[in-house]
N, C-alpha and C positions, 0 to 999 in steps of 0.2 A: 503363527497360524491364525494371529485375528485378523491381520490387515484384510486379507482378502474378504472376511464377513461383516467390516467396518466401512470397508471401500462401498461391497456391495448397498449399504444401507445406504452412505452419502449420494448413490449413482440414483436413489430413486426418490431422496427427498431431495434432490437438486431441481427437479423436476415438479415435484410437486406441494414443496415449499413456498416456491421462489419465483411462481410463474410471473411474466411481465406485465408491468400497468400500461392499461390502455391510452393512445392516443389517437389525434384526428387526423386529416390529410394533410396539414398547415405544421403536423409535429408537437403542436403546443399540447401539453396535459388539458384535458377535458374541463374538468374543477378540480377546483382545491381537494375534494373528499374524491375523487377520480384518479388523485394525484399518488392516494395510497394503493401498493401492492398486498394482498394478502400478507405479505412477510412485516407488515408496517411501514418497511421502506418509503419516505417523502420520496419524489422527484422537484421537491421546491423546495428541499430542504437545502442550506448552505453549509457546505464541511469548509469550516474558519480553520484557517490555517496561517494561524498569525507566526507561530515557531515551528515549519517545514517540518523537520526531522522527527522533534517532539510529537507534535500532532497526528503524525501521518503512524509514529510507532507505537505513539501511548495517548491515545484520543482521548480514553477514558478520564484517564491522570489529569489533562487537559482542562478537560470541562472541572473535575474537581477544585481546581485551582480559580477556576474562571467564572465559577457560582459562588456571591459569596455568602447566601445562606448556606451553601452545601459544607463552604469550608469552613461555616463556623460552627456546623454540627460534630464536623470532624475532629475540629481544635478540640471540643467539648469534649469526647467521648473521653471516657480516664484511658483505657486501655491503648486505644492509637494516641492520644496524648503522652503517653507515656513511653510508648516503641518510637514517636518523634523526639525526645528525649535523649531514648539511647541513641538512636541514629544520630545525631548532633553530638554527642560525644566522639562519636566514631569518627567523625566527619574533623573534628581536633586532635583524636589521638593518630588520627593518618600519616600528620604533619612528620609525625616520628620512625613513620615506616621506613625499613631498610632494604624490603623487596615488594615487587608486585603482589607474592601471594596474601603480604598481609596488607595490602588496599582490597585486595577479594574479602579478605574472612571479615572485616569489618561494614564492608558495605555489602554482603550478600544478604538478603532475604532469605531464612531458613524456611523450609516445609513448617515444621510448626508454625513458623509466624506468620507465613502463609495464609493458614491456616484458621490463625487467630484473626486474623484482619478478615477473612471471612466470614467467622461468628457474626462480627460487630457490623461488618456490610450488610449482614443478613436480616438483620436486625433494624438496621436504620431504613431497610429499603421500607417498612411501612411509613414511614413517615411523609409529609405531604412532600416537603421539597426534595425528597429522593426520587417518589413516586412521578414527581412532575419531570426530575430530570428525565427519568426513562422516557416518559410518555414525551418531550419536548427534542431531545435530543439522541438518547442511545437507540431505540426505536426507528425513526426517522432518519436518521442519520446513513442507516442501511451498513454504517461500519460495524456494526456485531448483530449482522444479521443470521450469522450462523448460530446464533438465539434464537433468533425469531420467536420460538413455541414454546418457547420457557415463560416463566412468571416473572415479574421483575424481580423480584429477589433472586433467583436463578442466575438471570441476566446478567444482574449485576455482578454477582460471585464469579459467572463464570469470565468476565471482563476483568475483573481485577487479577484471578489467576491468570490469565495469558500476560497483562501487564508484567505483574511478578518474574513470571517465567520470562519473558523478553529480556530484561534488566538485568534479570540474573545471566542469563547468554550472553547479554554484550560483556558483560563483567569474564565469564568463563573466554571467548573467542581474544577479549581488545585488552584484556590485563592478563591472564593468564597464558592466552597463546594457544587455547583447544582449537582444533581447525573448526572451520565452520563448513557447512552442507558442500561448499563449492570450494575448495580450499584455494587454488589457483587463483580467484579474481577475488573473494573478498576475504583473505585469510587480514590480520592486523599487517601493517606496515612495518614493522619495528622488530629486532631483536626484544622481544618484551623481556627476556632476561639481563640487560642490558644495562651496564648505569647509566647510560643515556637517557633511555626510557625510562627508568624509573626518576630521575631529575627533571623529564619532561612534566610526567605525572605530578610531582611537586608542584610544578609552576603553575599546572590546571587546577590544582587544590586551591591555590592560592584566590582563582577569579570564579570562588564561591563563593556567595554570601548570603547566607540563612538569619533569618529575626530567630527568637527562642521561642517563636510561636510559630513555626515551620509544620507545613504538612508532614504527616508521618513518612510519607515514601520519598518527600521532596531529597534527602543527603542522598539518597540513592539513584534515586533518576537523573541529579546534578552529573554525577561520579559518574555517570554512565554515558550520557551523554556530551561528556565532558574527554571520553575514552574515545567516543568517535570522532570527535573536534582534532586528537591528537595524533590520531593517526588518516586524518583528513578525510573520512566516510560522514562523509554530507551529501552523497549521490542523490538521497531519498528526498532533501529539500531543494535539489537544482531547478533553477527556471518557474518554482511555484511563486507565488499562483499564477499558474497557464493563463487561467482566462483574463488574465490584466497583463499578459506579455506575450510569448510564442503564440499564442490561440486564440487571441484579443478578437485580430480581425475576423476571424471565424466564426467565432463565438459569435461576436453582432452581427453577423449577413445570416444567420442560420435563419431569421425569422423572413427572410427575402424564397425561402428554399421552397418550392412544389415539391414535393416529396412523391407526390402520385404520377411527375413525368418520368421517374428514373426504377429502373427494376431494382437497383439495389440500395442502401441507406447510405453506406461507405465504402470506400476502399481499402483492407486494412495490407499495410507490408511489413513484413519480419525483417529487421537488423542484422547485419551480418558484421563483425567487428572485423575492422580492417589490420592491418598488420603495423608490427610497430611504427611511428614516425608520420602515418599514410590516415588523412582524414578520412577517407570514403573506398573501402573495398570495391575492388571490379565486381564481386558479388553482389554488393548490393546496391552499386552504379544499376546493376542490371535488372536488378529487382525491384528499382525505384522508374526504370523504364519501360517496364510492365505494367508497372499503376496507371502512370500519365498514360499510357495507349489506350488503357482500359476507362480510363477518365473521359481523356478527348475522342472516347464511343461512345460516350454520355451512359454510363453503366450505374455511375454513381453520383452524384454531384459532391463530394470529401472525398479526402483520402486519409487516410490516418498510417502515419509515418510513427514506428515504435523500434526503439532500442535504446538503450542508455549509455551510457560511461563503463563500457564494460571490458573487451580487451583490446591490448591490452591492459595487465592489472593498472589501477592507477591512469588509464589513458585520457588526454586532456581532452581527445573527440568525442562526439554523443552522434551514436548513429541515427538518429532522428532527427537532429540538427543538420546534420552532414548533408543526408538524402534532401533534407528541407530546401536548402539551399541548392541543390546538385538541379531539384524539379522547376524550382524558379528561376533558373538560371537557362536550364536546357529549352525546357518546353514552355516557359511563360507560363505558366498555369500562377494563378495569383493565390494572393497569402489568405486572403476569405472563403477559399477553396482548401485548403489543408489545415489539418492537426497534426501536434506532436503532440509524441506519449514517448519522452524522453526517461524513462526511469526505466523498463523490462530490463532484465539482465537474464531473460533464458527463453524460449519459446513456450513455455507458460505462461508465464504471464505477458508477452505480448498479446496474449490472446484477453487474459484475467484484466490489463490496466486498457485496452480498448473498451471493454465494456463498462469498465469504470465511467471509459471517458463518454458512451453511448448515452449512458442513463442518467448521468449528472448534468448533461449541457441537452439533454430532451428530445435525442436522434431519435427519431419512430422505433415504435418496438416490434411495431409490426410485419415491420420490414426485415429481410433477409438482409446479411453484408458479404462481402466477398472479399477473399485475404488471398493475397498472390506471391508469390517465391520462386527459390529454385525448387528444380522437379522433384529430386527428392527429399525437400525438404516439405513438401506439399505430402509427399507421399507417407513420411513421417505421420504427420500433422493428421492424416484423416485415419490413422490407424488406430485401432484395439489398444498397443501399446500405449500411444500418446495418452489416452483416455486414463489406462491404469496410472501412468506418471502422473497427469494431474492430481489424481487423488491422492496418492501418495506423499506428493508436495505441497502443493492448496487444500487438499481434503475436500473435492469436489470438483469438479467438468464445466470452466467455464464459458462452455456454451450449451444451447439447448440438443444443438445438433450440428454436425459437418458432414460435408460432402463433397466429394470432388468433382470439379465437373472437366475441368480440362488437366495435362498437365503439369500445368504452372500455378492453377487457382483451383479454389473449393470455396461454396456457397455454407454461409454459418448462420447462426442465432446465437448472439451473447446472452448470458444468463447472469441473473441480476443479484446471484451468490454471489459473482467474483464482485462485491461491493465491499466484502469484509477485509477490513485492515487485520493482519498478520504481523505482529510483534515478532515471531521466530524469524523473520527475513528484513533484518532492522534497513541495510540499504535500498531494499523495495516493499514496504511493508503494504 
């Protein structure tokens, strides 16, 4: 009975949380202090993404390891020095497990301890080099912008709880075998009851190695991502970083771009996963030949090509990749003219990882985009429904607004929510 009164509140602080930072005709951010959105959100801020998977599902974690004032406050504290501790124990007596469940009971993070690690985050967040991380990175970053209005002690509790809870679900989905939201594409690879798997599992213990001065969470985040290593869910770090490979060219012509000769900012197209064996679905041969028409009418100067690795399960093709090539191949349209947004795995978030990709590489905000498909999947897309799913799933609408105008397309506004990394969706987070 609450969703519907929880939804309703994310549907109008999406809005007016989160409205977009302004820019000029040329695209560029205004200035530096121009650059900030009400929500804190940089647009010149850089999301490092030196360990893909890591970064993109536990940012937080991330930065903790990669301050090392921060980690040495950490080391200090007695009580997370102490949970680092037992976790390193656990991380030895694993070696002796004889099923999956007891690699779970030792590497799970309990609600109390949760719990506890929040006390003490809450705590250290007065501190300068806490206060500085927020104000330099969590903030700015626009990845826990669904903070935004909190304090930084807030912020920070409430970043470490999503962490926790993420770690713990890979642990519950990639050791134990719980289905996960979509069980079909990203259920675990493996009989996890299995002594295969669990002999696998051994051999990824093995290519751990912790100091005895290990971050408290560090045995845990190893194990965990050591679970998606083994059952080969790296989807979330394929192809990064974009803007130094698929998106390179793009990315540097963008400062070449009149933005005030074209009605719309981009192109965006939905993925259609093609059938086993088969790179490129007729659906979305056909849907990637809607864009280029709608391109070579000069509607948009981009196009932003979105799907991932998705079916089937385990599929070697990436429907953004596929169409990538499909466009430069048909219609010459060149590689400076397109993006991929190779990770979506559902029409959510192709919508949530294009805005991502709007507001991080500096596409006007002011500008309208236009996303083109089959009919009714268009038809889907500009529904009441689609809106309630998003919330449901993302916990917020990322866009400001859609519209259909013919169709095969509808005219949108990305919303500069869908910025925040989601630990619950570790292959797209």
């Amino acid at each position: 009975m609450l969703r519907p009164l929880i939804f309703s509140f994310v549907l109008l602080t999406n809005v007016s949380f989160f409205p977009n930072a302004p820019f000029n005709s040329s695209g560029l951010a205004l200035a530096q202090n121009a650059a900030l959105t009400p929500s804190g959100f940089d647009s010149t801020y850089k999301l490092t993404l030196r360990n893909p998977v890591q970064d993109k599902n536990f940012y937080l974690l991330s930065l903790f390891q990669r301050n090392p004032e921060v980690g040495k406050l950490l080391r200090r504290n007695p009580v997370l020095k102490k949970l680092g501790r037992e976790k390193l124990q656990a991380l030895r007596m694993a070696a002796n497990c004889d099923d999956v469940g007891c690699f779970h009971r030792l590497f799970r993070l309990s609600d109390p301890t949760i719990e506890t690690v929040a006390t003490e985050l809450k705590a250290l967040a007065k501190h300068p080099q806490f206060k500085k991380l927020v104000m330099k990175d969590l903030r700015p970053s626009g990845a826990f912008i669904k903070y935004s209005r909190q304090s930084d002690a807030e912020m920070l509790v409430a970043a470490w709880k999503d962490a926790a809870n993420g770690m713990n679900r890979l642990l519950r989905v990639y050791c134990l075998g719980k289905d996960p939201f979509y069980k079909d594409i990203d259920r675990a690879s493996f009989d996890v009851s299995s002594e295969e798997y669990r002999k696998l599992l051994k051999v990824k213990l093995t290519e751990i190695s912790l100091s005895r001065d290990s971050l408290f969470f560090e045995p845990t985040l190893d194990f965990a991502l050591k679970l998606l290593e083994a059952n080969r869910r790296d989807e979330a770090g394929r192809y990064e970083p974009l803007e130094q490979g698929e998106n390179k060219a793009c990315v540097q012509d963008m400062k070449n771009i009149r933005w005030s000769d074209y009605p719309y900012s981009f192109i965006l197209v939905l993925g259609s996963g093609p059938p086993e064996g088969v790179n490129l679905s007729n659906i979305g041969a056909k849907r990637a030949d809607q864009a280029a028409q709608l391109f070579l009418e000069h509607k948009a100067p981009l196009i932003i090509l979105s799907g991932g690795h998705v079916h089937p399960m385990q599929t070697p093709y990436c429907e953004a990749i596929e169409m990538k090539k499909y466009v430069m191949e048909k219609f010459k349209i060149p590689e400076k003219s397109i993006l991929v947004e190779p990770h979506a795995r559902h029409t959510t978030t192709n919508f949530r990882n294009a805005a991502r990709l709007a507001f991080r590489y500096g596409i006007p905000a002011d500008l309208k985009a236009l996303v083109t498909s089959s009919e009714d999947h268009i038809a889907v897309a500009t529904k009441e429904g689609f809106r309630i799913r998003c919330g449901t799933e993302l916990g917020y609408f990322p866009m400001e607004f859609i519209n259909r105008i013919s169709p095969i397309a509808a005219e949108f506004k990305p919303a500069v929510a869908s910025l925040f990394l989601d630990a619950n969706d570790p292959l797209d987070p």
